[in-house]
Backbone bond lengths (Angstrom), bond angles and torsions (degrees), N, CA, C in turn:
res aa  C-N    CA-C-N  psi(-1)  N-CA   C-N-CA  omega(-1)  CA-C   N-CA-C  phi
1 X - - - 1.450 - - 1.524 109.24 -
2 X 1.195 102.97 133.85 1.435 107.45 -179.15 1.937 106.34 -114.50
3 X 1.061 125.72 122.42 1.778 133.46 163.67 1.340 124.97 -116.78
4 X 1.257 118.70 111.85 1.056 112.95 152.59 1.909 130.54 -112.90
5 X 1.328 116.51 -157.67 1.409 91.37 173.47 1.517 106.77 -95.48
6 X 1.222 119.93 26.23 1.360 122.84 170.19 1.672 129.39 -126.31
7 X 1.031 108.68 -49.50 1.642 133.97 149.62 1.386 127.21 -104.55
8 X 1.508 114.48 122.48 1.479 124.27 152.29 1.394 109.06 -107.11
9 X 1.593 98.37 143.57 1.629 117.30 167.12 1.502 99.00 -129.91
10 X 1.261 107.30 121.12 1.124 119.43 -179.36 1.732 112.34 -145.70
11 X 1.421 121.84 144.73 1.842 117.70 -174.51 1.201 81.54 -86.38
12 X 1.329 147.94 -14.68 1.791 118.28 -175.78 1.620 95.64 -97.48
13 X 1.288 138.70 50.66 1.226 120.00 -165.83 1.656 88.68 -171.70
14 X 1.249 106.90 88.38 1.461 119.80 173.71 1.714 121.02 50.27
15 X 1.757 109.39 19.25 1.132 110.84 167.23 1.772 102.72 115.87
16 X 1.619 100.31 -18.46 1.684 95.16 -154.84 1.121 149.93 136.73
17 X 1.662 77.72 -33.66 1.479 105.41 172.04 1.512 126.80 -46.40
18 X 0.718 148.35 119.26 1.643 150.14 157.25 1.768 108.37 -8.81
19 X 0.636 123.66 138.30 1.666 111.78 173.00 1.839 100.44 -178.32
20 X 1.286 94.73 171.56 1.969 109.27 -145.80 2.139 71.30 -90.85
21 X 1.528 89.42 134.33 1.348 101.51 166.29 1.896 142.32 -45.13
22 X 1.165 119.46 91.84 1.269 94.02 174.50 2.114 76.58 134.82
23 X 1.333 125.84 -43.91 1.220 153.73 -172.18 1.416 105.79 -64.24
24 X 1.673 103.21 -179.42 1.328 114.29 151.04 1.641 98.36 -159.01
25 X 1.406 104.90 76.49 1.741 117.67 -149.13 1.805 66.57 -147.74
26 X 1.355 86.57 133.42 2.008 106.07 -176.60 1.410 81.63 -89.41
27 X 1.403 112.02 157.90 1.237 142.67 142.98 1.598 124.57 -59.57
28 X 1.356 110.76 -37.71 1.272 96.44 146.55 1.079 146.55 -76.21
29 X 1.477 117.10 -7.75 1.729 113.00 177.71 1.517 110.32 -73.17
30 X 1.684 112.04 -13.55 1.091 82.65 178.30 1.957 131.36 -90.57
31 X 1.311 92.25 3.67 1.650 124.55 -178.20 1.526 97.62 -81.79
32 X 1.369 119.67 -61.03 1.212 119.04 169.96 1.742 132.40 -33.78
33 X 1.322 86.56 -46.58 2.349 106.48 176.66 1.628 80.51 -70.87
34 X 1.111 119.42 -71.65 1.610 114.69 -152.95 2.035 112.92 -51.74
35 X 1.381 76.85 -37.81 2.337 87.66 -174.58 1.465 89.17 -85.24
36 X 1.437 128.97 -20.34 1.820 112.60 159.43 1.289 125.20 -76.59
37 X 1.728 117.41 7.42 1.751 112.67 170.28 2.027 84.21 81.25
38 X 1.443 129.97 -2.03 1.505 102.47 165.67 1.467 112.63 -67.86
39 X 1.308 117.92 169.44 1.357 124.53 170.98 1.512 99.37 -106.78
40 X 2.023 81.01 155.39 1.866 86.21 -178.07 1.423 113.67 -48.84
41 X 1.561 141.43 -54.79 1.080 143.24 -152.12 1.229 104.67 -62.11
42 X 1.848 131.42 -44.37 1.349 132.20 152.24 1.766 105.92 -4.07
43 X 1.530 84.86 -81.47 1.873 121.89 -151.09 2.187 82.77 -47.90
44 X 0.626 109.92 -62.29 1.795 101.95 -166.66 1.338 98.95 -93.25
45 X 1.474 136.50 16.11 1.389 117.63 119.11 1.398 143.11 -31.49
46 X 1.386 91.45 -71.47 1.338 134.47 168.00 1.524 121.21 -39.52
47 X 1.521 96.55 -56.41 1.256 99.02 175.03 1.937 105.72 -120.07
48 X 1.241 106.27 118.13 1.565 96.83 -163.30 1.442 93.39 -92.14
49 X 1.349 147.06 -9.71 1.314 155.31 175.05 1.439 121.48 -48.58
50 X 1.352 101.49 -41.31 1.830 127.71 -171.99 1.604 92.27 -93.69
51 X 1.363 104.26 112.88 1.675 112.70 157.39 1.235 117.08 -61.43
52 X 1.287 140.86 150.50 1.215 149.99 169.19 1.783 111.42 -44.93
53 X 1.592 86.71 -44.19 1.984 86.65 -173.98 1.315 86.38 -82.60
54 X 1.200 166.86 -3.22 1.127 132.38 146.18 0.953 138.84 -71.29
55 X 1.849 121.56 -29.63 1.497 118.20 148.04 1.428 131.17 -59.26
56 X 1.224 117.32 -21.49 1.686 123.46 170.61 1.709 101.42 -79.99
57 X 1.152 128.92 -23.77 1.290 155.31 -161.31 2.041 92.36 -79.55
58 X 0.962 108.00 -80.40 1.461 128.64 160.13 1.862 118.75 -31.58
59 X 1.362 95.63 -43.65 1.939 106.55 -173.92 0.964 82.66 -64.79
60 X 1.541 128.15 -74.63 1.378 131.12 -128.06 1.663 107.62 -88.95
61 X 1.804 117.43 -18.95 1.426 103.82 159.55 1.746 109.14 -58.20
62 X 1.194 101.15 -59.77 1.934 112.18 -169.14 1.357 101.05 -43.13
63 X 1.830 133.48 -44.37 0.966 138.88 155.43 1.733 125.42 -27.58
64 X 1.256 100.13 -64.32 2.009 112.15 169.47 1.069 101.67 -61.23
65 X 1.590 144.75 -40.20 1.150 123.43 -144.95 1.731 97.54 -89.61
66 X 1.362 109.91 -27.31 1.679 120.57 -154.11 1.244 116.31 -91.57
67 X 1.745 111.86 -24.12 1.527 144.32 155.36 1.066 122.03 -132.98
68 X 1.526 123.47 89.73 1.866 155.39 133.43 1.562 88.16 6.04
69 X 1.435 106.30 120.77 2.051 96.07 144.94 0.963 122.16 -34.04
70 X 1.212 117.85 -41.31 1.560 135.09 -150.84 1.901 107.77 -70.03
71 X 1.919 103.92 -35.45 1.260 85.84 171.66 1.825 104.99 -117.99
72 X 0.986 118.82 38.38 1.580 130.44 170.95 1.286 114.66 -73.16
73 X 1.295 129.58 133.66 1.665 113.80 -158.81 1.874 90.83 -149.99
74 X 1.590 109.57 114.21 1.513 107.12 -175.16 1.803 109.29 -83.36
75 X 0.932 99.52 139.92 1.553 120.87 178.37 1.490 106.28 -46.80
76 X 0.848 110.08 137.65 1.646 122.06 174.35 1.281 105.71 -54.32
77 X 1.565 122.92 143.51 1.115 114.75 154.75 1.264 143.49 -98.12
78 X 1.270 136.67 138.62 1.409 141.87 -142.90 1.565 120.61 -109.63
79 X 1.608 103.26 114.84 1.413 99.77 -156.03 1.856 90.48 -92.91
80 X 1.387 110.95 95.06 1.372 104.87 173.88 1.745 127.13 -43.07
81 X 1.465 95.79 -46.33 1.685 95.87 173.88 0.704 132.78 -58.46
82 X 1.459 114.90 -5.88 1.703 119.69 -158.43 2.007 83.63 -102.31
83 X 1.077 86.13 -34.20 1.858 92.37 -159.94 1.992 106.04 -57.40
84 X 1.885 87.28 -53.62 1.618 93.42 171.79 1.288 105.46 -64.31
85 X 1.287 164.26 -98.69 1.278 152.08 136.87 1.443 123.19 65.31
86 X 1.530 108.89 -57.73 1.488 136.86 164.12 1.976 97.78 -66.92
87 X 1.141 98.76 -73.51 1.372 112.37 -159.77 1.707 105.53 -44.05
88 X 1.512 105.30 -46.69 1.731 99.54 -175.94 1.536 105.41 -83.86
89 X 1.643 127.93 -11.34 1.254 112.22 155.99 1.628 120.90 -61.89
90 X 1.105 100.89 -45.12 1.731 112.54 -172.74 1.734 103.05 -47.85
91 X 1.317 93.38 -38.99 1.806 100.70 -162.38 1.800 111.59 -66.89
């Protein structure tokens, strides 16, 4: 058996399946609403069992696991003034 405060896998608990802690709400349904174009607020409609921080809880592990810090790369930052600046010189 595996628990955390986000996922349990457990054989007394729907076979095994992965599911949102405390639940018996798969871990995949909530991949499923999201790869069906539902929106989160749908998805914990639906299932009123699953707290919100546990589905954001859930993104953002699947998130770490799928993109490493290691290759995460932050966006430049954008000096707008400089940009308008350019733009009304150009003009």
């Amino acid at each position: 058996m595996l628990r955390t405060d986000l996922i349990t896998i457990d054989p007394e608990i729907t076979g095994g399946t992965p599911v949102f802690t405390g639940t018996r709400v798969p871990i995949q349904a909530l991949f499923d609403y999201l790869g069906g174009d539902e929106p989160l607020p749908m998805f914990l409609d639906d299932f009123p069992s699953v707290s919100r921080a546990q589905a954001e809880g859930v993104l953002q592990l699947a998130a770490q696991l799928l993109i490493p810090a290691y290759l995460h790369v932050e966006p430049a930052p954008l000096d707008f003034e400089a940009l308008l600046a350019r733009h009304e010189a150009a003009a």
